[in-house]
N, C-alpha and C positions, 0 to 999 in steps of 0.2 A: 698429913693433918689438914691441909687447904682442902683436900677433896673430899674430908669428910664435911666441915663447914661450910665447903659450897653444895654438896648434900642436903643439909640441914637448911642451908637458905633457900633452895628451892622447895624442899619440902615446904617451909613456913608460909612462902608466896602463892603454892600450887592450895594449901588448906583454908589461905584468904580467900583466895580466889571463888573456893566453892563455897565458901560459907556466903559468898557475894551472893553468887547464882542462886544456891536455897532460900533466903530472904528475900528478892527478888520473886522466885516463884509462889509465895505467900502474901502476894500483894494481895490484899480484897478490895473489892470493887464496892463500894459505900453508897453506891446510887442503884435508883428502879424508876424508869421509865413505866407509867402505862397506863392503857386505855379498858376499859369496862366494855369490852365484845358483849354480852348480854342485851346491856341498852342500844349496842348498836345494831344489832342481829336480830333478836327477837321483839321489837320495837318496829310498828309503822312511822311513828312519826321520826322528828328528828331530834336525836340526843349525841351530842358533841362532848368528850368527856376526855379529859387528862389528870394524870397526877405523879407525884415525885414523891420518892419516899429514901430517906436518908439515913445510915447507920450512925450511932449515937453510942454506943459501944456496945460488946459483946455480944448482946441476947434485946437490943431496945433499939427502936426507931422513930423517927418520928415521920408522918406522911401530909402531906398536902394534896388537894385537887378543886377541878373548877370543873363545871358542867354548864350546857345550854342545854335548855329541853325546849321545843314548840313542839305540838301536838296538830294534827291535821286538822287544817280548816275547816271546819262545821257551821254551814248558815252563817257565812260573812265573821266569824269569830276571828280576830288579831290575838292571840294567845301566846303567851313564854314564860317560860320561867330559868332564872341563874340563880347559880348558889356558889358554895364555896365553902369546903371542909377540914379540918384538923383534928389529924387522931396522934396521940402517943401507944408504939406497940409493943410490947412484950412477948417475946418469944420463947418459947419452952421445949428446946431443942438440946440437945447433944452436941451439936456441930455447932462449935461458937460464931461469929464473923459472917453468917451465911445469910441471914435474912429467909430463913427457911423453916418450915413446919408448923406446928400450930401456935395460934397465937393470940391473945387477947386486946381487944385494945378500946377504954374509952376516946368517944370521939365529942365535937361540937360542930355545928351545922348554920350557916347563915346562908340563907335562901330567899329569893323579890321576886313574885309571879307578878305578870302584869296580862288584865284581861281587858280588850275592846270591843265592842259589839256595833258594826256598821247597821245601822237601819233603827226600825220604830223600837220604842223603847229604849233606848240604848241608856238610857240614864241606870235603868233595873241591869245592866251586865258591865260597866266600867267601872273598874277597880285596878288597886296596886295592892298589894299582900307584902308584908316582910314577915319573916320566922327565922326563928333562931332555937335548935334543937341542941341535944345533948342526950347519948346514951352508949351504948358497948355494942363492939364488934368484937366476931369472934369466926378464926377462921382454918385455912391452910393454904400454905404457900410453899409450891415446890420450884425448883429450881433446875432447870434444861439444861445439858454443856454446858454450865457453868456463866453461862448468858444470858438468857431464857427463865422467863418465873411465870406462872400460873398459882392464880390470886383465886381460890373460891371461899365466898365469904356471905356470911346473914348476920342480920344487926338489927335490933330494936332500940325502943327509944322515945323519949316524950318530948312534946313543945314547949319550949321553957316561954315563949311570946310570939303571940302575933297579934295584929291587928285585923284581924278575919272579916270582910264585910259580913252582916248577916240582916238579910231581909225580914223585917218587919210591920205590919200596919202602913204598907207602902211606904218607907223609907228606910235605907242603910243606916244602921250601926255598929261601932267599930265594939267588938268583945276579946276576951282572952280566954276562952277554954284551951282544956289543955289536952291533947290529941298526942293518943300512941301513936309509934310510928314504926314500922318493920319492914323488912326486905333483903335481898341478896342479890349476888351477883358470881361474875365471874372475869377477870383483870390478867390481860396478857401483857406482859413485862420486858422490856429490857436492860439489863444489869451492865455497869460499867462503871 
């Protein structure tokens, strides 16, 4: 009778055991790393871009990112622009937990260009811009070994505010029309 009971208690140790190891290999990894290769690739000028995107449960994320853009010097021009992004994302996948396939996501956008003009005139080209956007992304995003994500994505959108210089009768004024906005890209990831 002890060596069926000591039977039985190793059975029960050996089935903890793996239940251990299974849960364990079910970890997900709730973080993505990455960069927009498009802006940096197909782009003369210089665009610096990061972002981080976080699992929120199931099939929903939330993402952040920062960008610098300056564009190549023309005729003494000091030119840049920074922004800074937040989308909530929704995913419409099969595979729970994965941060993968297609996905919708509205976003909002706060963006400061600043432009300086060395030489004559320069009153007619120095300005500072702020905007602040709002609209939907919609995309796909696959997943590498299990590390690796490839973000292709387009998104439109309108300007909810800016301060636009707009030249007039020789002199700036500040207005607010309100300016579609679209584009796409392409975001290599790393998941951990």
């Amino acid at each position: 009778m002890k060596k069926v009971m000591l039977i039985i208690a190793m059975l029960a140790i050996a089935s903890q055991g793996k239940a251990q190891v299974s849960s364990d290999s079910l970890k997900t990894e709730k973080n993505i790393i990455k960069t927009d290769i498009a802006g940096l690739l197909l782009s003369t000028n210089y665009h610096l871009n990061a972002s981080w995107e976080h699992l929120l449960s199931k099939k929903a994320s939330i993402e952040t990112g920062f960008y610098f853009y300056k564009p190549d010097d023309v005729i003494n021009f000091r030119d840049f622009e920074l922004g800074a992004e937040m989308m909530y994302r929704k995913y419409f996948n099969r595979n729970n937990s994965q941060m993968k396939g297609f996905y919708l996501a509205p976003y909002t956008q706060f963006r400061w260009k600043y432009r300086n003009y060395d030489g004559y005139y320069y009153h007619l080209y120095n300005y500072d811009n702020i905007y602040i956007d709002a609209g939907l992304q919609t995309g796909y995003q696959w997943v590498i070994k299990k590390k690796w994500t490839i973000d292709f994505y387009l998104k439109a959108g309108i300007n909810l505010f800016n301060n636009k210089p707009v030249y007039t009768n020789n002199y700036y004024y500040h207005s607010n029309p309100v300016d579609i906005i679209w584009g796409g890209g392409l975001k290599i990831g790393y998941k951990f």
